[in-house]
N, C-alpha and C positions, 0 to 999 in steps of 0.2 A: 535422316540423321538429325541430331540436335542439332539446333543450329546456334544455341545462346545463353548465355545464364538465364534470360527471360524465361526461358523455359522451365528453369528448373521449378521457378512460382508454380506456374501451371500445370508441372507435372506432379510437385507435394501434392495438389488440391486432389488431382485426379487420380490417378495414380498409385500413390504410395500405401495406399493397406492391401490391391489387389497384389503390388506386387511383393508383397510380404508372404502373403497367403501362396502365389504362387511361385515362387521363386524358395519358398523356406520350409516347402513341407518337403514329410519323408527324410530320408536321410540318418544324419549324427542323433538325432534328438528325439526319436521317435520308434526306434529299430526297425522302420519298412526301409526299404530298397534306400538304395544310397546314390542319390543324384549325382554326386561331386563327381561320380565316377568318368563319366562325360565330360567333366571340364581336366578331367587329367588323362583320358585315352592317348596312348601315345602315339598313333597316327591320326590323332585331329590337331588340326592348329585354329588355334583361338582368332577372330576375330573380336578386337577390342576398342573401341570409340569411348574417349573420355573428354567430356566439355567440362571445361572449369572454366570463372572468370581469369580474363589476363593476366590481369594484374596480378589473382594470386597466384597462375603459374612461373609469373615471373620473379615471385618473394618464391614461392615453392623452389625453385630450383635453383637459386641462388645461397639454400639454406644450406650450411655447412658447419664444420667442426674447425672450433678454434683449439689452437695446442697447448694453452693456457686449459680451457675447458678438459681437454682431452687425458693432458697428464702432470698438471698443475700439481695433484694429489696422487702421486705414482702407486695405483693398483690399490688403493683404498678402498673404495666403494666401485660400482659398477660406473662404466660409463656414460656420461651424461648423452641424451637425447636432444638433438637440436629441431627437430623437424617437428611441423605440427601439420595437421589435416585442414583441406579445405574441401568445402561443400563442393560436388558436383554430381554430374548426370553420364552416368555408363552406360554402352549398351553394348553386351555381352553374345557374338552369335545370335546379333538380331534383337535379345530382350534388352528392355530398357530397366534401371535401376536407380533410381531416382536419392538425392541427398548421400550419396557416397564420400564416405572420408577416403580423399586422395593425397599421399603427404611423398616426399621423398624416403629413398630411403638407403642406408651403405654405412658402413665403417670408414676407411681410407681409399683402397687399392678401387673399388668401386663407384666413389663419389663422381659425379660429372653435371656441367651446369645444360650443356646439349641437348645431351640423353639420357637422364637421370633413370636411377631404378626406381621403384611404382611399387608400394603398399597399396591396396585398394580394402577400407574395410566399412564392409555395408552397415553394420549398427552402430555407425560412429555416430548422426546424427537421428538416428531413427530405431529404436527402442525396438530388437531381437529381428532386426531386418536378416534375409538371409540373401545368396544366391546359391542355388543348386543345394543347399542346405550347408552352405561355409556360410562362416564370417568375414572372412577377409581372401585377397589375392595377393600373392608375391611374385613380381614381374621383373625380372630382374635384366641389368641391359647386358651384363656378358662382354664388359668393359675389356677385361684381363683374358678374355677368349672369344679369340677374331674368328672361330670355328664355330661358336654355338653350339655344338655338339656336349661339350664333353659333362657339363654338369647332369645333365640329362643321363648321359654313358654311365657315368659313374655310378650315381646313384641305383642304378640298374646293376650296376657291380655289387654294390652292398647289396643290396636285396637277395641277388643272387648268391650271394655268401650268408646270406641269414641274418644279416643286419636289420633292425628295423630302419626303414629309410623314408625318405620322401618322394612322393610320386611326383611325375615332371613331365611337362612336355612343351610347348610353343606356342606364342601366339604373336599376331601381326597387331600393335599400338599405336591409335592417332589418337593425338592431341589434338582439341580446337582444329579438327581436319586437317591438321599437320601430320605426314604419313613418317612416322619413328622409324621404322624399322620392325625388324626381329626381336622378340622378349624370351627370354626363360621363364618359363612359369613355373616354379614351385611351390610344391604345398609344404605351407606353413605348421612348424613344428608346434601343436598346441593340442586341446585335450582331445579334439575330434581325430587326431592325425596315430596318439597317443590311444585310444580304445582301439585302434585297429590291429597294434601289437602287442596290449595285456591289456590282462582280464579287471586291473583297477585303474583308472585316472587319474586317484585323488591323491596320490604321491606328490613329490617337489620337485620343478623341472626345472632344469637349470639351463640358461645359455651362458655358454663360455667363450671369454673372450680378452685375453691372455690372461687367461686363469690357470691355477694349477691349483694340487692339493700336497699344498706345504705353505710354511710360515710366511706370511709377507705376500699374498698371493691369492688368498682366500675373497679377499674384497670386493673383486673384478667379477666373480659368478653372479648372474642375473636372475632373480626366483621370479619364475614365469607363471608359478602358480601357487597358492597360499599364502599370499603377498599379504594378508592381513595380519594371518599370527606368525608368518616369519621367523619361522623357526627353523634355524640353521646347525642345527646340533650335526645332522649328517655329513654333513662338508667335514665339520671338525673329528668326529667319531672316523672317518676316513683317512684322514689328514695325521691324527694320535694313531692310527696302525701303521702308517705306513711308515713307521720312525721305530720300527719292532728290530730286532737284532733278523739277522739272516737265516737264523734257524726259526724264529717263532713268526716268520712274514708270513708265511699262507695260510698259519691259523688264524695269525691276529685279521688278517683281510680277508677271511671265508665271510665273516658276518656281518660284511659292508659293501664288497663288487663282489660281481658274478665276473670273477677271476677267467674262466672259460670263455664266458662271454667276449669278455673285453680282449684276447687274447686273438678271434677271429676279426675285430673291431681293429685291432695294432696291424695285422695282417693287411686286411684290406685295406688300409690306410697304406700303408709302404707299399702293396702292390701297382695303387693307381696313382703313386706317384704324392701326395696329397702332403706334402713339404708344410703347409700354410694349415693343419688341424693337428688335434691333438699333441697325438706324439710327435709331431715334427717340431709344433710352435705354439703348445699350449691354447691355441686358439681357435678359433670355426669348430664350436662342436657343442652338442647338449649333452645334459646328462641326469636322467630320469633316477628316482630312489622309489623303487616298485615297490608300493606298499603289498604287494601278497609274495614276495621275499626278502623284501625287507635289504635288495643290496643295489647298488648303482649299477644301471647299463645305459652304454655309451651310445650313443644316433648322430651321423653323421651332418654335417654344415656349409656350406661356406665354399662349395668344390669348385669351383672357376678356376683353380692356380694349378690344375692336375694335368695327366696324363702327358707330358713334358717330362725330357729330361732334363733337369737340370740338377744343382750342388743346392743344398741345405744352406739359406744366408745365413741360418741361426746356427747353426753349427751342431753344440751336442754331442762330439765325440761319435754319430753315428755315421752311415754309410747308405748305400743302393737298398741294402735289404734292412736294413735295420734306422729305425727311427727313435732315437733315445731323449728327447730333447723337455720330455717333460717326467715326473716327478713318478709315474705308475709303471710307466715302460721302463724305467734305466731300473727300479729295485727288482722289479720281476727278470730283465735279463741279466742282472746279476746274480741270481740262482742259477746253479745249472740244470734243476728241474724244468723250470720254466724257461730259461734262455730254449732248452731244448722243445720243450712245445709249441715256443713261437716258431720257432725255424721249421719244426714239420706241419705248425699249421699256414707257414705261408708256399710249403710248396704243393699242401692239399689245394690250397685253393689254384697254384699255378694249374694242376691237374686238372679239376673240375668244374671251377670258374671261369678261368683265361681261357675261353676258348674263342682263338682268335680268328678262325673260320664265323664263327657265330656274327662276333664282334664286329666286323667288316663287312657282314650282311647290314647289320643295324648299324654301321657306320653310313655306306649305303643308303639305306631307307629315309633317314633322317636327312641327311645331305640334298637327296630329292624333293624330301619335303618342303626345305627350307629354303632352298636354293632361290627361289624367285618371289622371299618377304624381303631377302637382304637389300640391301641398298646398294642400287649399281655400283657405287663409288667404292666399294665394302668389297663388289666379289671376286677381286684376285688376291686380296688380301684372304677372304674366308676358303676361297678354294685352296691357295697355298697351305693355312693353318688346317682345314681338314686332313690332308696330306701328310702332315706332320702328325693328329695322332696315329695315322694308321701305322706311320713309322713306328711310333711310342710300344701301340699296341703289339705289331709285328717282334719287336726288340726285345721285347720286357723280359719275357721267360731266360734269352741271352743274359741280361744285365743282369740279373739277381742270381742265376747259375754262377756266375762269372766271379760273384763277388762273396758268395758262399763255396766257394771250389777250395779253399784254403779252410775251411772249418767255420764256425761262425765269426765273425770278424766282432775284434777286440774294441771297447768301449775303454777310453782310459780322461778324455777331457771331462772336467766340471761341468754340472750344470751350472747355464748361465746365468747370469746376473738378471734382477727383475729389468725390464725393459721402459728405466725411465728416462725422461725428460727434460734435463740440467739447464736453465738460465747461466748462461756464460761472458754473457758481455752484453753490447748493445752498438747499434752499427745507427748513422745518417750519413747521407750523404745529396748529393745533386748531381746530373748527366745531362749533356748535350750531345747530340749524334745526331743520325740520317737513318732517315728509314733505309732498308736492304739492304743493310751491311752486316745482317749477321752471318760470322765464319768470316771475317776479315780478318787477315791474317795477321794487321798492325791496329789492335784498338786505337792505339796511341792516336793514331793516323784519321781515321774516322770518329771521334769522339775525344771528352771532355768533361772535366766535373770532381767533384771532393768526395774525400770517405771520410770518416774520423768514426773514432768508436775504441771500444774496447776490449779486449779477449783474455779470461782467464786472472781477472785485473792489470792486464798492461796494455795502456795505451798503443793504440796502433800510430808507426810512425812510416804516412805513406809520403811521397817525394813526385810523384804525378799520378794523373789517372786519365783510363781511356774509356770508349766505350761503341756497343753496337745495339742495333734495334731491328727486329725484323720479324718475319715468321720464323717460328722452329721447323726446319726441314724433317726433321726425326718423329715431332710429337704427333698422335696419336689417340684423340681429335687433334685438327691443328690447334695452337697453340700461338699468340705470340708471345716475343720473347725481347725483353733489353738486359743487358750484361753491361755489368762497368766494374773494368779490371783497374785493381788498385795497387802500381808498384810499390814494394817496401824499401825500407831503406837497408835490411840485409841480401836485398836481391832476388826474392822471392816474390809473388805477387797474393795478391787477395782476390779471388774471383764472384764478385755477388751478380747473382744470375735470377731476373724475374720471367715466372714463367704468366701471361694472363689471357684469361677469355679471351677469344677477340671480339666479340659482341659487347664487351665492356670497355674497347678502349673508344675514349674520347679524350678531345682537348677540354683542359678544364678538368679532370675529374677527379675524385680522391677514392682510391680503391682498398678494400681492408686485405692485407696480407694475410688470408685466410685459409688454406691449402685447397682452396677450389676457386675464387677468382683470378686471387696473386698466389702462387707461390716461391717462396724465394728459397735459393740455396747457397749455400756457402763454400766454396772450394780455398785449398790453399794449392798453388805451383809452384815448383822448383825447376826453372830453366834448364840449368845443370844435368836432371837427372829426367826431366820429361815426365814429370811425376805428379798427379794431382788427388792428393787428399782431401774427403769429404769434413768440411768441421764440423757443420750444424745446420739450419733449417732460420728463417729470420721469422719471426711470430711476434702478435699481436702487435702489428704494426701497421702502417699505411704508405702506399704507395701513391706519389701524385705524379698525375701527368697533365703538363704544362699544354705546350705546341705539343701539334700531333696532326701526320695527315698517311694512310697507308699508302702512299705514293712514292717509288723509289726517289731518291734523294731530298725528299721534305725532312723538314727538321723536327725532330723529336726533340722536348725537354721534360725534365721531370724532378721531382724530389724522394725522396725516403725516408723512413725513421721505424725502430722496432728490437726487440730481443734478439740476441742470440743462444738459440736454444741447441744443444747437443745433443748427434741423436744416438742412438745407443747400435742404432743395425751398421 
């Protein structure tokens, strides 16, 4: 094993053209035999060793997304990148890979300072480096699926629906010989991924990421390829049909999506569940403009939030079978042509697809595989979540029967509002308490300290305040947590609740309110009715912490300051 950044000196010197040479022939670039195939077999698991210096693992995974950054400029342009690559040394099933760009990598629901998700891209610092003839690796932690399985399942679902998809499979991740855990590997949506399901490349590939195609909305689409001449007409040439009267909608959109296409894409999307892409929430999905027909097809994203039951947070007017919530799905099911082709192509596929004999073979397989990368602490947790999709899986053909038994079920809600951001006031305050007392059921009692701030322009007028400090029982890494409940003078309370690393708490420190060291939230209660409403999120702000010792009844102190930002879910 590497044992040090020293090494990487002496592994540039030595090293680095042999392993160009052999690590990057064959494959995407050359049309002999295709190496990568072996880093995506799905009963192998990857063995992965990655040495970077400390220090920048420790900038590395402290990089995050501030809310100001995020959605300062609501869906304008595409999302800003915060994460940058650091030089290190890989060794992949043994080969070594010498000056790898290693950077975090996530949206929200993914971010962690722990166990961060893992871009790995070899010609970051070495000029058409490859491995197995890729450029890059996407190792994903599977934050939002304590099962591991299912991003892998799924996308095996599209495939098997005729979706172009991403090939997937697992590998075991140490850092600096720190043993991670379990990773997702997915192959990365790009032109090598892209030649294997048409016949040209050189089309615009979009990642979407709460994008739609309609006004106000457009900005947010990411151009992953011809980023130079940037030419975005197709977005809009899309966007102008889809604004056609209901008689002239399939003509106007023949010469822009592959209507059919996307129609097996809406399908398999509401079959596994998939609330958090496209049609659910305009979001986790690409979308390819094939230059040899010249119309959009859709490739799935982002699948960690599936094979679950659960209700749609974003609403959309739709149901079990039906996912309306963006801008191509509700026009198309509001024909009855198409409403009607979606529905028999989602029970083609319950027929031919879902086959859930198959499915809990491969649910099986993989559960074996994986079963002794997870991390002891991890596997009753992962065993119970396996369990649960087998339920999903078992259910599904009931659930969507159940919900289609009545005819196709009626769409009658708005789409909803673009998903921004609102600065709404500004909160400070200060807190005294005890460690282990959170869930105390008299803050008052245990704690102490001010709020002042503002909401909506009226001053808050609070009358005392309490507070508690501790670990969060619930969170998922753990988590700690200080809360300081602020009574009003109408009798209601103000609940500001910080969630933070624990690896970052110290006395003395000043921590940025950033949605992955601190995060803070905002509740309001009503005594009365036992009722707590969410107001907003506290951003770009700072969290200090005074005294501090994890020792039940040490004295915690601290201060605060930052926005009140509104969130729209």
């Amino acid at each position: 094993m590497v044992t040090g950044m020293s090494c990487v000196r002496l592994l540039v010197v030595l090293l680095a053209t042999s392993v160009v040479a052999a690590c990057g022939a064959g494959g995407d670039d050359d049309g002999g035999p295709d190496p990568s195939e072996a880093i995506y077999e799905p009963t192998h698991l990857l063995e992965v060793d990655i040495e970077v210096a400390q220090a920048d693992w420790d900038t590395m995974r402290f990089q995050t997304r501030g809310l100001s950054a995020l959605f300062g400029n609501c869906l304008a342009e595409p999302f800003p990148d915060p994460f940058t690559y650091f030089p290190g040394v890989v060794r992949i099933d043994g080969q070594v890979v010498t000056q790898v760009g290693v950077r975090k990598k996530g949206f929200l629901g993914s971010l962690d300072t722990t166990k961060p998700s893992l871009k790995l891209k070899f010609d970051e610092f070495v000029v058409d480096q490859r491995f197995a003839g890729l450029k890059t690796l996407t190792l994903n932690n599977a934050k939002q699926d304590p099962s591991y399985i299912k991003q892998c399942l799924t996308y095996q679902t599209f495939a098997a629906a005729g979706v172009p998809a991403s090939r997937c499979n697992f590998a075991r991740v140490r850092v600096n010989g720190n043993d991670m855990g379990l990773y997702v590997n997915v192959e990365a949506i790009t032109k090598p991924m892209l030649r294997r399901h048409f016949a040209d490349d050189e089309g615009n590939l979009y990642e979407g990421t709460l994008s739609d195609f309609r006004d106000g909305w457009l900005g947010t689409f990411e151009l992953k390829t011809n980023e130079m001449l940037n030419d975005r007409s197709d977005l809009a040439a899309l966007t102008t049909a889809l604004e056609a009267t209901d008689a002239q909608l399939l003509t106007a959109l023949d010469p822009h999506v592959d209507v059919d296409g996307f129609l097996t894409f809406w399908a398999t999307e509401t079959l596994v569940g998939h609330w958090d892409g496209y049609t659910g929430n305009a979001n986790n999905f690409y979308a390819y403009h094939d230059p040899v027909s010249g119309r959009f097809q859709f490739l799935p994203w982002g699948v960690d939030g599936v094979l679950e039951a659960r209700d749609n947070p974003f609403g959309g007017g739709g149901s079990t079978a039906v996912q309306v919530t963006s801008m191509l799905p509700r026009r198309l099911y509001q024909l009855p042509e198409t409403r009607d082709r979606y529905i028999a192509r989602l029970r083609a596929l319950l027929d031919d697809v879902w086959d859930v004999e198959a499915m809990f073979a491969e649910i099986d397989r993989m559960e074996e595989l994986v079963r002794p990368v997870v991390l002891v602490a991890d596997r009753e947790q992962f065993a119970t979540a396996v369990n649960d999709v087998r339920a999903f899986v078992s259910g599904r053909r009931a659930a969507i029967e159940a919900d289609l038994a009545g005819g196709p079920p009626a769409v009658t809600a708005p789409l909803r509002d673009p998903p921004c951001f609102d600065e709404i006031g500004m909160l400070s305050g200060s807190f005294s308490t005890r460690w282990g007392t959170t869930g105390a059921p008299d803050p008052f009692a245990t704690g102490s300290g001010s709020v002042s701030g503002t909401v909506n322009g009226t001053p808050l007028s609070v009358t005392r305040v309490g507070g508690t400090a501790g670990m969060d029982p619930n969170a998922n890494p753990p988590r700690a947590q200080v809360a300081v409940i602020a009574a009003l003078a109408d009798g209601t309370a103000g609940i500001i609740v910080f969630q933070i690393e624990p690896s970052r708490m110290a006395a003395n420190t000043d921590l940025p309110i950033d949605l992955s060291t601190v995060v803070g939230v905002v509740y309001h209660f009503t005594p009365a009715t036992n009722a707590f409403v969410l107001v907003g999120l506290v951003g770009d702000g700072t969290l200090r912490i005074g005294e501090y010792s994890a020792t039940d009844g040490a004295t915690v102190t601290g201060s605060f300051s930052g926005t009140l930002i509104q969130s729209p879910f």
